[in-house]
C-alpha positions as CSV (number, residue, x, y, z in Angstrom):
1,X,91.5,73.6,37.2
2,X,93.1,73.5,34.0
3,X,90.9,74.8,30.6
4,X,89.7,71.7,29.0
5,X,88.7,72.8,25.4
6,X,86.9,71.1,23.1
7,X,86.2,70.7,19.4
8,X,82.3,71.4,18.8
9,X,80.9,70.3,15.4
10,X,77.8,70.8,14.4
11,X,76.4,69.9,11.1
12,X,73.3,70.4,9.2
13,X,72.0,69.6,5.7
14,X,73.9,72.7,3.7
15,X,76.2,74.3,6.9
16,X,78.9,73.7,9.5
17,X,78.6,75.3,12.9
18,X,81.6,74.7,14.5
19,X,83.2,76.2,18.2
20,X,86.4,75.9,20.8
21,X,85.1,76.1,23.6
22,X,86.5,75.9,27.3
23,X,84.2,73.2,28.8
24,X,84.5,74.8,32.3
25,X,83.4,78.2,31.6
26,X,81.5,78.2,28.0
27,X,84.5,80.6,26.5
28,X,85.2,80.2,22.9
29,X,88.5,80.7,21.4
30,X,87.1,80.1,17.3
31,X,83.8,80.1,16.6
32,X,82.0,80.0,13.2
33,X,80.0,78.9,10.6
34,X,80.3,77.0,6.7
35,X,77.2,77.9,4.9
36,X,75.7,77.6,1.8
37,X,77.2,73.9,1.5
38,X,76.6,72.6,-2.5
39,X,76.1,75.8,-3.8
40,X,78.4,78.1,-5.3
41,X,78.4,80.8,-2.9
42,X,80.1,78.4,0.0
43,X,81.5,80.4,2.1
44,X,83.0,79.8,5.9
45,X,82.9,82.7,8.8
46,X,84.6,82.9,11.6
47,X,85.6,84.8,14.6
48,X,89.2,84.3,16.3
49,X,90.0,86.5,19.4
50,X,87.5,88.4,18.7
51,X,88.6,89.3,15.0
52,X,85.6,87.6,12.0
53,X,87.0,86.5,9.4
54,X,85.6,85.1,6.1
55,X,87.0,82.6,4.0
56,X,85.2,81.9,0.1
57,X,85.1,78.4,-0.5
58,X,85.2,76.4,-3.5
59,X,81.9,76.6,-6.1
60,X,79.8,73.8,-4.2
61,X,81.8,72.8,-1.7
62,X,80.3,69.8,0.7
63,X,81.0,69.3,4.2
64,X,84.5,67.5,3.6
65,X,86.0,70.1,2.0
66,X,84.6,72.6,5.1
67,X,86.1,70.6,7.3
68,X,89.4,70.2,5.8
69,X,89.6,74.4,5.7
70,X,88.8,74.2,9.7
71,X,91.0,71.9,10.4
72,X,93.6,73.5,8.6
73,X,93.0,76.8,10.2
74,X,93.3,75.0,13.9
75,X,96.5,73.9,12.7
76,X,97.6,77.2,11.4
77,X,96.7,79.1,14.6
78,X,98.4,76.1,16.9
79,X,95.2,75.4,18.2
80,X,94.9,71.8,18.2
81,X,97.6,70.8,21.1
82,X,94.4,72.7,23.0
83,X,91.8,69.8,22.3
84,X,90.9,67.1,24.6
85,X,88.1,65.9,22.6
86,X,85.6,67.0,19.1
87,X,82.5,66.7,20.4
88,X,79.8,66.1,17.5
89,X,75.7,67.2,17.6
90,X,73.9,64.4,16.1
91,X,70.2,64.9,15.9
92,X,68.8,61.0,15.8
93,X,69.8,58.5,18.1
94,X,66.8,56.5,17.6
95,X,66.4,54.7,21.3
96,X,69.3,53.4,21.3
97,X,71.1,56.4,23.4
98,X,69.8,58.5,26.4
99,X,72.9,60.2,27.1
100,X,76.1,61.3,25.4
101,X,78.6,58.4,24.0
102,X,82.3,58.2,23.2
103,X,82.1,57.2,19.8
104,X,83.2,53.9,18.2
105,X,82.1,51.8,15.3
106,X,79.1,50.6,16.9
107,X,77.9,53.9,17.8
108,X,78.7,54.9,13.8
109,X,76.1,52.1,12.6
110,X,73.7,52.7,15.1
111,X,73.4,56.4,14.1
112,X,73.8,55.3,10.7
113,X,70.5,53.2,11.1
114,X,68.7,55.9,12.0
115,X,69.4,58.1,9.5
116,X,66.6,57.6,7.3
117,X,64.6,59.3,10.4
118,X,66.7,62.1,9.9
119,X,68.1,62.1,6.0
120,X,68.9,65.9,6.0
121,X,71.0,65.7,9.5
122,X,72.1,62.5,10.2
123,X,74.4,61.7,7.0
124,X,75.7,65.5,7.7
125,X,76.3,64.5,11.0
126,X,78.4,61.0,9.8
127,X,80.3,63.1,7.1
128,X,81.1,65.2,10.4
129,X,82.2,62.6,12.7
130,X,84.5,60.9,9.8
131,X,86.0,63.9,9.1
132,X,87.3,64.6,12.8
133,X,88.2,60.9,13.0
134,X,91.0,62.0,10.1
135,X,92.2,64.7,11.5
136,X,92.3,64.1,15.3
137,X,92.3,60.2,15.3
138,X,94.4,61.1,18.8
139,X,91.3,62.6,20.5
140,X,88.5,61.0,21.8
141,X,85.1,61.5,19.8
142,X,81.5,62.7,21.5
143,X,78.2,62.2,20.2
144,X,75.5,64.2,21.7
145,X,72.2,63.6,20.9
146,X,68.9,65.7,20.3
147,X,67.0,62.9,20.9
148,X,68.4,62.0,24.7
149,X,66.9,64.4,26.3
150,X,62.9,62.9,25.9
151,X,63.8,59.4,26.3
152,X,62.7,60.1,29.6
153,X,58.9,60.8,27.9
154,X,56.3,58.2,29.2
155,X,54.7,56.1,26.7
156,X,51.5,57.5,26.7
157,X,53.2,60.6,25.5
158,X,55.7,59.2,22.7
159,X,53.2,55.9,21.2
160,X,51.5,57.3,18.4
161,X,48.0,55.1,18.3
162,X,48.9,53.1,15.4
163,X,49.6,49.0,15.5
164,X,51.9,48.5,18.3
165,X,53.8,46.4,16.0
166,X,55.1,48.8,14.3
167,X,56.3,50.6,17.4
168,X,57.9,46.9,18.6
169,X,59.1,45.9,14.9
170,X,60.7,49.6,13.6
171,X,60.5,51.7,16.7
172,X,57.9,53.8,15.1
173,X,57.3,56.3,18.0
174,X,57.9,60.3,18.8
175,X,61.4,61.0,19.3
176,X,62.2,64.6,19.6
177,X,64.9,66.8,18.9
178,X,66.6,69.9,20.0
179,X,67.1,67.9,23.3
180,X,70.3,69.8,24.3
181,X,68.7,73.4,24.1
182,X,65.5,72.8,26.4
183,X,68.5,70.9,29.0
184,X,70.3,73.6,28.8
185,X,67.6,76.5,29.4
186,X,65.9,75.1,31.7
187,X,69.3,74.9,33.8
188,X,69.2,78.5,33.5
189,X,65.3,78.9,34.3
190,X,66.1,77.2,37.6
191,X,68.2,80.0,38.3
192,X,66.7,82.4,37.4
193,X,64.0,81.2,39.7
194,X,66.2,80.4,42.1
195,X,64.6,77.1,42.7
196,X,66.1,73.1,42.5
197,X,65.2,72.2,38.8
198,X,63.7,69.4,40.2
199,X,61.2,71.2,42.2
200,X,59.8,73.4,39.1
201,X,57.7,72.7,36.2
202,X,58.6,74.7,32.6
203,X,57.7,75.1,29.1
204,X,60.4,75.4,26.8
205,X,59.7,77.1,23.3
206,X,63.0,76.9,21.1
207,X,62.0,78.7,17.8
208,X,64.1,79.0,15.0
209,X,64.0,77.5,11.3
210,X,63.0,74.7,12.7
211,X,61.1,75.1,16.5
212,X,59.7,73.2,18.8
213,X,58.2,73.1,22.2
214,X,59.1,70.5,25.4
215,X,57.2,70.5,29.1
216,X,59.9,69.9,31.2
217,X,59.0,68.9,35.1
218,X,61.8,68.4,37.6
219,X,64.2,68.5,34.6
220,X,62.9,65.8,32.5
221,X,61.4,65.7,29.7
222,X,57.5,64.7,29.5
223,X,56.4,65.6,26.1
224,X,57.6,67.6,23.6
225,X,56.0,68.3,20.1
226,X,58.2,67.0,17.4
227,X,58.1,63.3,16.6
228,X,59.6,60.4,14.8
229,X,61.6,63.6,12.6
230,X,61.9,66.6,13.2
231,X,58.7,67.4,10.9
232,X,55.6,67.2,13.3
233,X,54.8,69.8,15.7
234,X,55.0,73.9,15.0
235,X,55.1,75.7,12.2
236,X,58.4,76.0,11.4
237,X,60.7,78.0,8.7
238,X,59.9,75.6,6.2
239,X,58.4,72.7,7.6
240,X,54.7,72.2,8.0
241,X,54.4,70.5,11.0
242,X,51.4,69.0,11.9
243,X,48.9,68.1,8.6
244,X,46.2,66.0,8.3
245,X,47.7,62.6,7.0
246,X,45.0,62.3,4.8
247,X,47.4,64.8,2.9
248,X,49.1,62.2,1.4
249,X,46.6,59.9,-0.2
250,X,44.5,63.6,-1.5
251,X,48.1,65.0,-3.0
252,X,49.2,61.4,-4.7
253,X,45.5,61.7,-6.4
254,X,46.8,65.2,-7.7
255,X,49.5,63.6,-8.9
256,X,52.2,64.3,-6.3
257,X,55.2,61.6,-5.7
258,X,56.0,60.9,-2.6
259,X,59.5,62.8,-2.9
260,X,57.6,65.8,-4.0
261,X,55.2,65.6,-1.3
262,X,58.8,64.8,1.5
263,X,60.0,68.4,-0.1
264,X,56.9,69.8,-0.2
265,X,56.2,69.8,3.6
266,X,59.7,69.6,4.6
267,X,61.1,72.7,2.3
268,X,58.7,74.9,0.6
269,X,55.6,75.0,3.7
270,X,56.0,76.6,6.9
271,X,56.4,80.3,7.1
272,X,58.0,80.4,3.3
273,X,54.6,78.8,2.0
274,X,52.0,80.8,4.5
275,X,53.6,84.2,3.4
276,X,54.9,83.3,0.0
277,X,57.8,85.9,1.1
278,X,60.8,84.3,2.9
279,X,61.4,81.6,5.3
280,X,63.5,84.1,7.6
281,X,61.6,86.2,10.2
282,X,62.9,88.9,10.3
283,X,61.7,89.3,6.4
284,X,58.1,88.5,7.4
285,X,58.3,90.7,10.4
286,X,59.2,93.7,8.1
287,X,56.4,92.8,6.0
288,X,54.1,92.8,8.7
289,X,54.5,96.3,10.3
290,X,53.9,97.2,6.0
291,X,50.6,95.4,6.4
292,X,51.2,92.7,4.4
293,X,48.7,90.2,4.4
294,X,50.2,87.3,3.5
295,X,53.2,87.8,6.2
296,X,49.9,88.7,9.2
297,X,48.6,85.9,7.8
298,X,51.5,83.6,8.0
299,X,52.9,84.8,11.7
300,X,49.2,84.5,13.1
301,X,49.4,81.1,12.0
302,X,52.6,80.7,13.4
303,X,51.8,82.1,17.0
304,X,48.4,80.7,16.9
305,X,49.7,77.0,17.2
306,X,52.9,77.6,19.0
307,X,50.4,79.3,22.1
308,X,48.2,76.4,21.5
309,X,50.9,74.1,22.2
310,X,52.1,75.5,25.3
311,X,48.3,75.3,26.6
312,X,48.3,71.7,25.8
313,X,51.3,70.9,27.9
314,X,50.0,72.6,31.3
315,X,48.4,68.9,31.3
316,X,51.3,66.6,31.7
317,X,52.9,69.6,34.3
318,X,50.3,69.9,36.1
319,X,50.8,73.6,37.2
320,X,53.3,75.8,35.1
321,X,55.9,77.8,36.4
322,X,57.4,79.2,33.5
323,X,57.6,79.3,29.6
324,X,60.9,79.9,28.3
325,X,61.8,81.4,24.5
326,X,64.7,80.7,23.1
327,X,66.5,80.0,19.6
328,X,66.9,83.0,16.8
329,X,63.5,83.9,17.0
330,X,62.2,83.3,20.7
331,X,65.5,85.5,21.4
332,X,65.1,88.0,19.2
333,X,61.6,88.3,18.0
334,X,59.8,90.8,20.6
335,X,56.6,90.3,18.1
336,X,56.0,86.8,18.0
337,X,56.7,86.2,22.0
338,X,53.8,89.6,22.6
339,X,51.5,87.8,20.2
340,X,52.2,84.3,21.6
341,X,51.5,85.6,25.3
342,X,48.9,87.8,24.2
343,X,46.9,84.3,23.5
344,X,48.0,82.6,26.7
345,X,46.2,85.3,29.1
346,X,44.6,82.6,30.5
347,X,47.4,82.0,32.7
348,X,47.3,85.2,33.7
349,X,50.3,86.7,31.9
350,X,50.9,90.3,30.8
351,X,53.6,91.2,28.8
352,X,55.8,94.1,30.0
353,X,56.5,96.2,26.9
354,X,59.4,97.7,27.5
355,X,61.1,94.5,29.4
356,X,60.1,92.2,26.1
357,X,62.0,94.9,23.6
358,X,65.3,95.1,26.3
359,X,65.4,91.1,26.1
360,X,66.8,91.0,22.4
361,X,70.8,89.7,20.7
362,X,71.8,87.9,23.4
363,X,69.9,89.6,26.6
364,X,68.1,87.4,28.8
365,X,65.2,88.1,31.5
366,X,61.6,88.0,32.8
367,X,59.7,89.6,30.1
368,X,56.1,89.6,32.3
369,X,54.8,91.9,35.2
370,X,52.7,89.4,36.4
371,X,52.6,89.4,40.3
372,X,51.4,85.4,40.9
373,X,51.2,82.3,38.5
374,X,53.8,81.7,36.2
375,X,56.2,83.7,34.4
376,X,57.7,84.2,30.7
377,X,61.6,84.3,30.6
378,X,63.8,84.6,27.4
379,X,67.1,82.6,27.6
380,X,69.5,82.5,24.8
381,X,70.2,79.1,24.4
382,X,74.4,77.3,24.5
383,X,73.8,74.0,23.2
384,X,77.6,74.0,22.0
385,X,78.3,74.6,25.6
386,X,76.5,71.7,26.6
387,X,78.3,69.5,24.0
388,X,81.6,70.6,25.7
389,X,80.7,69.6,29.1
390,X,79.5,66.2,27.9
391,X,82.7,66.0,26.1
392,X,85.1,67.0,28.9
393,X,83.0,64.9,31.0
394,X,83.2,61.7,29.5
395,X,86.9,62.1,29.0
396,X,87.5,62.7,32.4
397,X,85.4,59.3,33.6
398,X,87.0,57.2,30.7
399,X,90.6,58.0,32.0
């Protein structure tokens, strides 16, 4: 079968993630990432046969101007005659899409819609897809959704109990997000269980700087912890997640605007506000074996509610046959996923030391020595992989 490679674009409020990947087996030719979008270090890595690169951009340069360097470097390198298709990560699709789309103007104003759900990814996500329009209006464009994934959620599980008006009226419900990460690991839990993913019940922990947890049974969705955006749920890098909200009417009586009280749970809570150190992990981590309070303090909260929210969702499975860890830090973080099982004996887990430290950059496996009940795995997650099979995918059934 010939390689069908496609353009994977993935942008967030301040970066560009961006892949070629070969749709049939998940290699990548260029890979890399814009970061530090608006501020005057912008800079954009990237790794081409296996050689990293890293180009300075210009003092606060947005995503346009990232784009225009990528595309200019495809060019350079002759990689564009490659594409079949740019296949784009867009985080809100509101309920208007529970799969991926070719994209055309109506798709562009129903994303567009539903950007206020989503005002630091959805715009970047637009700036994306107009971009890639300009300059490879030949290829077909893919949106793939974070949000497709759970539209297969019950109602009980995604009605918050508020009017039902506003539910009917401005689809006021829980949506979720990092849709294409628990698809794609529990693919892999299934084999690793050597089971039919419809015959096996999973939770799905994807923790990063922003994290969240899904029950998955027979490969769909049932619940998953973040809601209308991408705010609710875990504790997160430097999101809150879930607050009384009763918050808002006691900080507006301290004085707090609304827009202070958005940024204030959206970008200085989390693990940056707990530990009053860093919002990366690996920063509280090193505090932590120092004894830091504030960083113990900050990843006991952390792991207290993330092993609290895997409880929960035994109750839509029913019985549990395996949590799965993924993103940065459920890959890499041997500390938080001990401390996170360490809560959950009640299932009868036991970590196996030395199993949990192998399982680190990139390694997968069973991390548990448990003999019966269910099992902990970590699986490093491909959502650009996924993006290129829905891509090559569509283009094959549109020809």
């Amino acid at each position: 079968m010939p390689q069908q490679y496609v353009l994977v674009l993935n942008c967030g409020s301040s970066s560009l993630k961006f892949a070629i990947i070969d749709a049939q087996s998940g290699n990548e030719t260029l890979s890399g990432l814009a970061e530090c979008l608006g501020l005057e270090n912008a800079s954009l890595k990237y790794k081409l046969n296996g050689n990293k690169h890293t180009v300075s951009l210009a003092p606060n340069a947005q995503h346009a101007q990232a784009i225009a360097v990528l595309v200019q470097l495809i060019n350079d390198n002759k990689l564009s005659d490659q594409l079949i298709a740019v296949g784009h990560r867009v985080v809100h699709g509101g309920e208007n899409f529970t799969g991926s789309v070719i994209i055309n103007e109506d798709v562009i104003s129903a994303i567009t819609k539903v950007s206020a759900l989503a005002p630091l990814h959805n715009p970047a996500n637009l700036v994306g897809i107009a971009a890639a329009i300009k300059a490879f209006g030949s290829l077909p464009q893919i949106a793939v959704f974070d949000t497709a994934f759970h539209q297969t959620m019950p109602s009980k599980a995604y009605l918050y109990a508020l009017p039902y008006s506003l539910y009917k009226e401005h689809s006021v419900r829980r949506y979720g997000f990092h849709g294409t990460s628990h698809y794609f690991v529990s693919g892999q839990a299934a084999e690793v269980l050597q089971k039919p993913i419809k015959d096996i019940n999973l939770i799905s922990a994807h923790l990063g700087n922003g994290c969240s947890v899904t029950a998955i049974k027979g490969g769909k969705s049932v619940d998953t912890s973040m809601g209308i955006t991408p705010l609710e749920g875990l504790v997160m890098g430097t999101r809150s997640g879930d607050v009384d909200p009763g918050l808002f009417s006691f900080l507006s009586n301290l004085g707090y605007s609304a827009k202070k009280i958005d940024n204030l749970l959206n970008k200085e809570s989390g693990l940056l506000g707990l530990s009053q150190l860093s919002n990366d992990c690996r920063t509280i981590e090193e505090e932590y074996e120092k004894q830091n309070p504030q960083a113990i303090l900050a990843l006991d909260v952390f792991c207290y509610r993330l092993a609290k929210y895997i409880a929960s969702y035994t109750v839509p499975l029913g019985k549990l046959d395996a949590i799965i860890f993924t993103g940065g830090i459920g890959e890499n973080s041997h500390l938080i996923r001990e401390k996170v099982l360490n809560l959950l004996t009640i299932f009868g887990l036991s970590v196996d030391n030395d199993k949990n430290l192998a399982a680190r950059f990139g390694q997968s496996g069973v991390i548990t020595n448990n003999n019966s009940g269910p099992i902990a795995l970590v699986i490093p997650t491909n959502e650009e992989w996924v993006i290129a099979q829905d891509s090559a995918q569509l283009v094959k059934e549109a020809k």
